[in-house]
C-alpha positions in Angstrom: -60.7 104.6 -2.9 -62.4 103.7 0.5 -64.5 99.8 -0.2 -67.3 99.7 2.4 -69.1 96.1 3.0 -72.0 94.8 5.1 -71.2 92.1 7.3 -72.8 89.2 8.9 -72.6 87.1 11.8 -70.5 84.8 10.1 -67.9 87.6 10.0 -68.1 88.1 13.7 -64.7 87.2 14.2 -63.6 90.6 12.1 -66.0 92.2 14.2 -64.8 91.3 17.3 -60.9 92.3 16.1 -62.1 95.9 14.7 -64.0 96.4 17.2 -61.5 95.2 20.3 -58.9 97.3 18.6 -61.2 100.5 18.3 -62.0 99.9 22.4 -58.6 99.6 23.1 -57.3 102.8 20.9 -60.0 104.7 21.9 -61.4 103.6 25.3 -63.5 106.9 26.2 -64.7 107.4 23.1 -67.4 103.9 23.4 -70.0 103.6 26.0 -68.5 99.9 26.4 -64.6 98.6 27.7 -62.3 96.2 26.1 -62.3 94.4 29.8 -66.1 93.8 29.4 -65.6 92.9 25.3 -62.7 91.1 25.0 -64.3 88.5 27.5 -67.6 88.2 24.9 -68.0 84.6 23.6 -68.7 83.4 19.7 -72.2 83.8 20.8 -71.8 87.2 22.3 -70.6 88.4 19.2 -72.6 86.5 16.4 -75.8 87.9 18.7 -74.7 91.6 18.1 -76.3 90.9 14.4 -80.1 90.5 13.9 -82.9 92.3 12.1 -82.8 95.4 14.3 -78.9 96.4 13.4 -76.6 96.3 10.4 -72.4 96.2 10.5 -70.2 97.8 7.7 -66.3 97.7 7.6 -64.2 100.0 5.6 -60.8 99.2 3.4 -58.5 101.6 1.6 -58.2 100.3 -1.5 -54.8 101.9 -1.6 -53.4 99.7 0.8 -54.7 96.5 -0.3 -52.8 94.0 -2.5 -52.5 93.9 -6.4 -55.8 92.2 -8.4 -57.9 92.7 -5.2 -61.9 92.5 -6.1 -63.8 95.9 -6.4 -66.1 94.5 -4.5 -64.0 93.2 -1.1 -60.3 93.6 -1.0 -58.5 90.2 -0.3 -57.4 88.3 3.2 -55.1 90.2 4.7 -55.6 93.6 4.2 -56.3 95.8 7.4 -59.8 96.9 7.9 -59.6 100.4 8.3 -62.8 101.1 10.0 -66.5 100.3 11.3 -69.4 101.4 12.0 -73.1 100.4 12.9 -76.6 101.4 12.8 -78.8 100.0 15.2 -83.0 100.3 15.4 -84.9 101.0 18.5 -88.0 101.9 18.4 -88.6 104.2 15.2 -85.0 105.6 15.5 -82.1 104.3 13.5 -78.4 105.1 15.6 -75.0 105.0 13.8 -73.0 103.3 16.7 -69.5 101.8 17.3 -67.8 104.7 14.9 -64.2 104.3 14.5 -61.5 104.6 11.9 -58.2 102.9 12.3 -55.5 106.2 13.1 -53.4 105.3 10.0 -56.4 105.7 8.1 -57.7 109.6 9.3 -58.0 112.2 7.0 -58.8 109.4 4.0 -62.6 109.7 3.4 -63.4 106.3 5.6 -65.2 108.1 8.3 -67.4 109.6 5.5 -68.3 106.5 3.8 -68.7 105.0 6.7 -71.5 107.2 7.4 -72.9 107.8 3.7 -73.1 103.7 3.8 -75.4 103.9 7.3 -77.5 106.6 5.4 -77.9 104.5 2.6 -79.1 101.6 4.6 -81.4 103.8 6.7 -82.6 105.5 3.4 -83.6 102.5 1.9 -85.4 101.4 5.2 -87.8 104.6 4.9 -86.2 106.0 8.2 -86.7 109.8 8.0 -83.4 110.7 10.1 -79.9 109.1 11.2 -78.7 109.8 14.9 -76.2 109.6 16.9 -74.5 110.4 20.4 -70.6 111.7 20.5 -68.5 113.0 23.2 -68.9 116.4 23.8 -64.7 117.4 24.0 -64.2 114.6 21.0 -63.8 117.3 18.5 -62.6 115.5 15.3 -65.3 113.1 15.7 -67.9 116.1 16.0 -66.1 117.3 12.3 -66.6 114.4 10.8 -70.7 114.3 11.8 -71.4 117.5 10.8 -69.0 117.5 7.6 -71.6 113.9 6.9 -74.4 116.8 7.5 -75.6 115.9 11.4 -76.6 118.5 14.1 -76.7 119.2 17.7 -80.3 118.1 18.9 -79.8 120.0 22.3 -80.0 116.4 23.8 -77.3 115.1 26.1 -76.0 112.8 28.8 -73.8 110.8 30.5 -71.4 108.4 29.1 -72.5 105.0 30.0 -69.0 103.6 30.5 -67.6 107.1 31.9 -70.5 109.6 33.4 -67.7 112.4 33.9 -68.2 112.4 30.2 -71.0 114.1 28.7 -72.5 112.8 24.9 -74.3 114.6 22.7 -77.1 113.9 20.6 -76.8 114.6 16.6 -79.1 114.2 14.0 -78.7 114.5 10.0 -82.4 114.2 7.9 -82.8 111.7 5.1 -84.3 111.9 2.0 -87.8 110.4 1.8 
């Protein structure tokens, strides 16, 4: 069973270890580097939460320890992925998908994503979106398995132009 939590900016430590491990494992998959993260400060990181965002991490509950809460597994159990929604304008974004490789082919990628629809749901937002390499196949799966689309949108990687995002969309209930 896959556990999914909000965090806050007093958890920006675990988001700056997820996250610095997701740059580092998949460094073309981000439109940011680990060189340019791994530099951030406390307040770099604790300012990446605020009203226009929201953070969720993922566990396998399989993997945690014995008597664990149903509601967050104990210290030292491995987060096995995150993800992000962040507003601009009247658009909310899943950002900063990744799943720990050990963790693949487990249902975290999906609840990942069903816990940024539920967010946005509840916030009256009548889509999700998101960009996603164009050549990252298993990634482009998991979207539309989660029930995004092509938009027809694309461009440039920020941290790699050779690369080429596209734009996907999935509608939310009203």
């Amino acid at each position: 069973m896959v556990l999914v939590r909000r965090i806050t900016a007093d958890d920006w430590e675990l988001m700056r270890d997820v996250r610095l491990a997701a740059l580092a494992e998949a460094p073309s998959a981000f439109g940011s580097s680990y060189a340019r993260e791994v530099a951030f400060t406390q307040a770099q990181w604790r300012g990446r939460f605020s009203e226009r965002s929201v953070t969720f991490v993922a566990y396998d509950s399989a993997d945690g320890p014995a008597g664990e809460s149903a509601d967050f597994p104990a210290g030292g159990v491995v987060p096995a992925g995150l993800a992000g929604v962040y507003v601009e304008d009247t658009a909310a974004d899943v950002v900063s998908v990744w799943v720990r490789p050990a963790f693949r082919g487990r249902g975290v990628g999906e609840a990942l994503i069903d816990s940024t629809a539920v967010w946005a749901t509840s916030r009256s937002f009548p889509a999700l979106y998101l960009w996603v390499i164009e050549t990252n196949a298993p990634a482009r799966r998991l979207y539309a398995r989660c029930g995004f689309t092509p938009t027809g949108e694309s461009q440039p990687l920020p941290s790699d132009p050779a690369l080429t995002e596209i734009r996907m969309s999935r509608p939310l209930p009203p």
